[in-house]
N, C-alpha and C positions, 0 to 999 in steps of 0.2 A: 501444408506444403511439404512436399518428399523431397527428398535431398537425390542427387544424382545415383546410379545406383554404382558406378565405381565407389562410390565411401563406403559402406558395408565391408568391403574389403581389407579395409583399413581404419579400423575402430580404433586401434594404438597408436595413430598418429598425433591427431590431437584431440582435445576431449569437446564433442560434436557439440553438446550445451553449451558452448560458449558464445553460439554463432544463432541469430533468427534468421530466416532463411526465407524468403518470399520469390513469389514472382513477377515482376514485371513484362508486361506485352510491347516489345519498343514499337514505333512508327510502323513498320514495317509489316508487324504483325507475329512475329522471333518472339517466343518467351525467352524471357533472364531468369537465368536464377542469382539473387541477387543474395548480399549473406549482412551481416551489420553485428556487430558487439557494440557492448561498452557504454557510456551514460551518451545520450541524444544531445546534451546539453552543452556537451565539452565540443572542440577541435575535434575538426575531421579528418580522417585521414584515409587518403583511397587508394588503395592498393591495387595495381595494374597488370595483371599476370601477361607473358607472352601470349601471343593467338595458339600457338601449340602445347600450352601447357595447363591442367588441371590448376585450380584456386588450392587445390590438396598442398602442394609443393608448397606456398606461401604463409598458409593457416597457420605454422609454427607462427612466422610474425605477426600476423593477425591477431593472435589470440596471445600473446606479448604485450602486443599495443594496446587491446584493446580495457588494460587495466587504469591509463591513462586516456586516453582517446577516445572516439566514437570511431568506429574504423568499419569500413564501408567498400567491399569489396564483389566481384561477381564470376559467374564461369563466361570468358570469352567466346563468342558463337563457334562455331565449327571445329572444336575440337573432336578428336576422334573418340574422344571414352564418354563422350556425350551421349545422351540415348537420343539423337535426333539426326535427321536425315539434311544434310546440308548440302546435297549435290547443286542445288538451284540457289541455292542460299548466296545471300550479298554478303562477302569476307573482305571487301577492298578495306585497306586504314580509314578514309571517312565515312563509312557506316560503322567500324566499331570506337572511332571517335565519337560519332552521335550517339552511339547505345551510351558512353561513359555520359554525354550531357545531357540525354534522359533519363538517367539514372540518378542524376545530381538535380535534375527540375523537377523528381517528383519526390526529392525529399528535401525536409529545412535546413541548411545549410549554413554556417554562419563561416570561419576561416575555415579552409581548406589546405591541405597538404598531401602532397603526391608521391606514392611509394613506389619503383619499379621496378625490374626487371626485364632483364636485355628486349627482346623487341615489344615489351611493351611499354616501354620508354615512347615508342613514337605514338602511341593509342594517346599517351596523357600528352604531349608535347604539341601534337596533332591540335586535340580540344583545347589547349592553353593560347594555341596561338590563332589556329583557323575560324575557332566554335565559341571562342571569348570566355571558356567556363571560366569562373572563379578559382585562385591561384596563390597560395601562400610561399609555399615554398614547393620546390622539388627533391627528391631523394633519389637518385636511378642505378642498381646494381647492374653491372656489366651490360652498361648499354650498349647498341651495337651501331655500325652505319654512322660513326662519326670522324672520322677521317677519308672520306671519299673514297671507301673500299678499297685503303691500300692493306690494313690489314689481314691475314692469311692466317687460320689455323685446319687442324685437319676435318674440321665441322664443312670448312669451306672448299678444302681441295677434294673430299672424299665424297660427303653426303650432298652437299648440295646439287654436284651433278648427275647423281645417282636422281635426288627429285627433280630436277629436271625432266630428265629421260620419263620419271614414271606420271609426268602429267599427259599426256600421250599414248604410253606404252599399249601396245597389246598382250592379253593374259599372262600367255608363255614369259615374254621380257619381265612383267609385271611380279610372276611369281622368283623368277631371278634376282628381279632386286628385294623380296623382299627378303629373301632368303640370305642375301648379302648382311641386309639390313638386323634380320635375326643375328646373324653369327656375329655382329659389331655390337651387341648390347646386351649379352652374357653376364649375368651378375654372380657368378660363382666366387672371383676373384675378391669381393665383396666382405670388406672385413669387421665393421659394425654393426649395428643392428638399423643405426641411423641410415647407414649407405644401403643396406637390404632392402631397408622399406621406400628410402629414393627412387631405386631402380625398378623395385615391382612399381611402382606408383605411374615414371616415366613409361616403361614397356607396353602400357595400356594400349597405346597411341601408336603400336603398329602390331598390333595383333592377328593381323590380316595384310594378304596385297590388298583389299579394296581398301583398308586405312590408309594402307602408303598412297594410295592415289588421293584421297580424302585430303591426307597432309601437304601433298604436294600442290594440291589445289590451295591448298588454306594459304602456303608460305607466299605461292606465287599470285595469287590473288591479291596479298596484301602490300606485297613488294611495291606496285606499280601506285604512285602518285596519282592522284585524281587529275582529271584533264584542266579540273584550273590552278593547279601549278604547274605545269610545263612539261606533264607526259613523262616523267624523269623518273626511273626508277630507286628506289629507296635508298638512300647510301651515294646518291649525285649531288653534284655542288648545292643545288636547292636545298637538298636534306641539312647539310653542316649552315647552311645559312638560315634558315627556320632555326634552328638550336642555337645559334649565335646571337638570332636575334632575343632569342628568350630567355640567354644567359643573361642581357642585359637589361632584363626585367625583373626580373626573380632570384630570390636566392637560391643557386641552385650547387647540391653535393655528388657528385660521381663515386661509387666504388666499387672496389675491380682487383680479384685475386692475379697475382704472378703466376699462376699454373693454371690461368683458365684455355682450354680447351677448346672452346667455342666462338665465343668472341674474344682476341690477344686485347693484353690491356695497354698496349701501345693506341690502339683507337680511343683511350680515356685520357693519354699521354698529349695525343694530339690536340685533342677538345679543349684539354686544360691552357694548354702553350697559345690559342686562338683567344681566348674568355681569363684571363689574369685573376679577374675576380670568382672563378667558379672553382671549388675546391673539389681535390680529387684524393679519396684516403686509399692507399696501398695495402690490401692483405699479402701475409707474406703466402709460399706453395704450402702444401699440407694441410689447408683449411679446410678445403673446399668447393677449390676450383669455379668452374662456372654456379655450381649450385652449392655456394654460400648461404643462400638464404633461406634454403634448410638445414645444411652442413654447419655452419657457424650463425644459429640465428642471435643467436642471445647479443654474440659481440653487435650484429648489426642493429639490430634494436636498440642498442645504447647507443652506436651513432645517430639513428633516426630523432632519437629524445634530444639528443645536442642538439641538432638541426633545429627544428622544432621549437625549443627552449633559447636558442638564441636569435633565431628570427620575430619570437614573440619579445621577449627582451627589448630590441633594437624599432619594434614595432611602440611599444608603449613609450621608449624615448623618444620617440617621432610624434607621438599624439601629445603632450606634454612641454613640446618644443625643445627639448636638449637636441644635442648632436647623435647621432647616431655612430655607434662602431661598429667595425667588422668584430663578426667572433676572434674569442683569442686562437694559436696556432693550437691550444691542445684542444681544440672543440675539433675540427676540422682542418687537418695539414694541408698544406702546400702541395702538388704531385712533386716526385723527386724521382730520379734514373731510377 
C-alpha cells in the first residue's frame, strides 16, 4: 500500500511508521485509503477529518492516541491533494457517512469513540444517528452548523461566497478567484515551524483554479442533506435537531478555541445552552485557533483520554449495577461566557 503522494512532502510531521496504511474499495467502488495504529485489541477510536482536509493535519493526534488506543482513521474522498479524479464522484454527507460504516464493518470493533473536527463532526454524527454504527462517546473540535447558521466568521462572509461563485464559474472568473484565494493564504507571516508546516500542508488544496472548483464542489456537495431528511441544507433546524437528538444519547464533549477564525465558538455556546448535559471546554486565543488540533495537539489529546476514561468508568458502573456519575467538572467543564 502507497501512501498519498502529498506525505513525501512532509516527512517531519509525524513519524509515518506509526500508521498501517490499507485500502479499502467502498460500495461504490472509491478506493480508501484507510490508516490504523496501536493494539487491535484495545478501544477504538476514529478520527473524522473535514471533507476538505488531508488525515496529514490530524496524525499528530493519531499517533498520540494511538499509544493507548487502536485508532482507526482515513483520507475523506474528494479532496484536492488526493491523486484522484472526483469530478463524477459521490461527495454528498450520506456517501461519506457510509465510507465511515464500511470502514468500521470491515474491521473487529469492539467500543468505539469518535474524534472530530469542524465539518467532520457531521460525517460521524451523520453514521451515529442515520447508519446506527456503533457509538461510545463523541469528541468534536470546532464543530460547525450548530446553532442554525447564525454564527458569522470571516471564513463565512469572505470565502464561502467566493466558492460559491466558483462552482460555476468560467475560466477567466475562475482564475480570479483563485488568485484571491492565493493572496488570502500567505504563510510568510508564519512564525513556528509547527504553523509553517500547517500551512504548506493546507495550501495543497488550492493549488490550482481547477482545485478551487474541485473544493467548491466537495463543500457544496456536502452541504445539502439527503432527500430523506427534508432537502435542508446543512446548518438548518434539522441539523441542531439530529445533534440534539444524539446529545441525548451519547456522551458527547465539544471544544472550541476563542480565536477561531472559521467556525466562532458561539455555535459550541449555543449547542451547549440546548444539551445541559453535553460539555463544552474553552481554549483560551493564542493556541491555535481553528487548527488546534495540530497547533495544541498534546493539550487536546489529554481531554480526549478524560472523555474516554470517564465514560469507560461510568460504563463498568452500569455493568455491575452501581449508579452512575457524570465526570467530575475538572474532567470536562461546563461552557462558560
Amino acid at each position: 500500500m502507497s501512501y498519498p503522494s502529498y506525505w513525501r512532502n512532509f516527512k517531519g510531521v509525524v513519524e509515518k511508521n506509526t500508521f498501517r496504511a490499507s485500502t479499502l474499495i467502498a460500495s461504490d467502488g472509491h478506493p480508501l485509503t484507510i490508516y490504523e495504529a496501536g493494539d487491535i485489541d484495545r478501544d477504538a477510536v476514529v478520527i473524522v477529518s473535514p471533507v476538505a482536509s488531508p488525515f496529514l493535519v490530524m496524525a499528530r493526534i493519531a499517533e498520540s492516541l494511538a499509544r493507548r488506543f487502536r485508532v482507526i482513521s482515513w483520507e475523506v474522498r474528494g479532496s484536492t491533494f488526493l491523486d484522484e479524479d472526483c469530478d463524477s464522484c459521490c461527495l454528498s454527507l450520506e456517501r461519506h457517512a457510509q465510507d465511515l460504516q464500511e470502514i468500521l464493518a470491515s474491521r473487529q470493533v469492539g467500543r468505539v469513540h469518535y474524534v472530530t473536527w469542524c465539518g467532520g463532526a457531521w460525517i460521524a454524527y451523520w453514521a451515529l444517528m442515520c447508519r446506527n454504527v456503533p457509538g461510545s462517546s463523541v469528541f468534536s473540535i470546532a464543530p460547525n452548523c450548530l446553532s442554525e447558521g447564525e454564527e458569522k466568521t470571516p471564513f463565512d462572509e469572505f470565502i464561502m461566497p467566493l466558492l460559491r461563485r466558483a462552482v460555476q464559474a468560467d475560466p477567466p472568473t475562475l482564475e480570479s478567484i483563485y488568485k484571491i484565494l492565493q493572496g488570502g493564504t500567505d504563510n510568510r507571516a508564519c512564525k513556528s515551524k509547527e504553523e509553517k508546516d500547517l500551512y504548506e500542508i493546507t495550501d495543497l488544496r488550492i493549488e490550482s483554479p481547477r482545485a478551487i472548483r474541485q473544493l467548491a464542489k466537495l463543500f457544496f456537495d456536502f452541504v445539502a442533506l439527503p432527500a430523506s431528511y427534508g432537502c435542508e441544507s446543512l446548518g438548518g433546524r434539522m441539523t441542531t435537531e439530529l445533534f440534539d437528538t444524539m446529545c441525548g444519547r451519547l456522551p458527547v464533549v465539544l471544544v472550541h478555541a476563542r480565536d477561531d477564525q472559521y467556525v466562532n465558538y458561539s455555535c459550541s455556546l449555543a449547542a451547549v445552552a440546548r444539551n445541559p448535559r453535553t460539555k463544552l471546554i474553552l481554549y483560551p486565543e493564542g493556541v491555535g485557533g481553528h487548527f488546534i488540533p495540530f497547533l495544541d495537539y498534546r493539550a487536546i489529546c489529554s481531554d480526549i483520554e478524560n472523555l474516554i476514561d470517564s465514560t469507560t468508568r461510568i460504563t463498568s458502573l452500569e455493568q455491575v449495577g452501581q449508579e452512575a456519575v457524570e465526570p467530575p467538572p475538572s474532567i470536562c467543564a461546563p461552557a462558560v461566557g
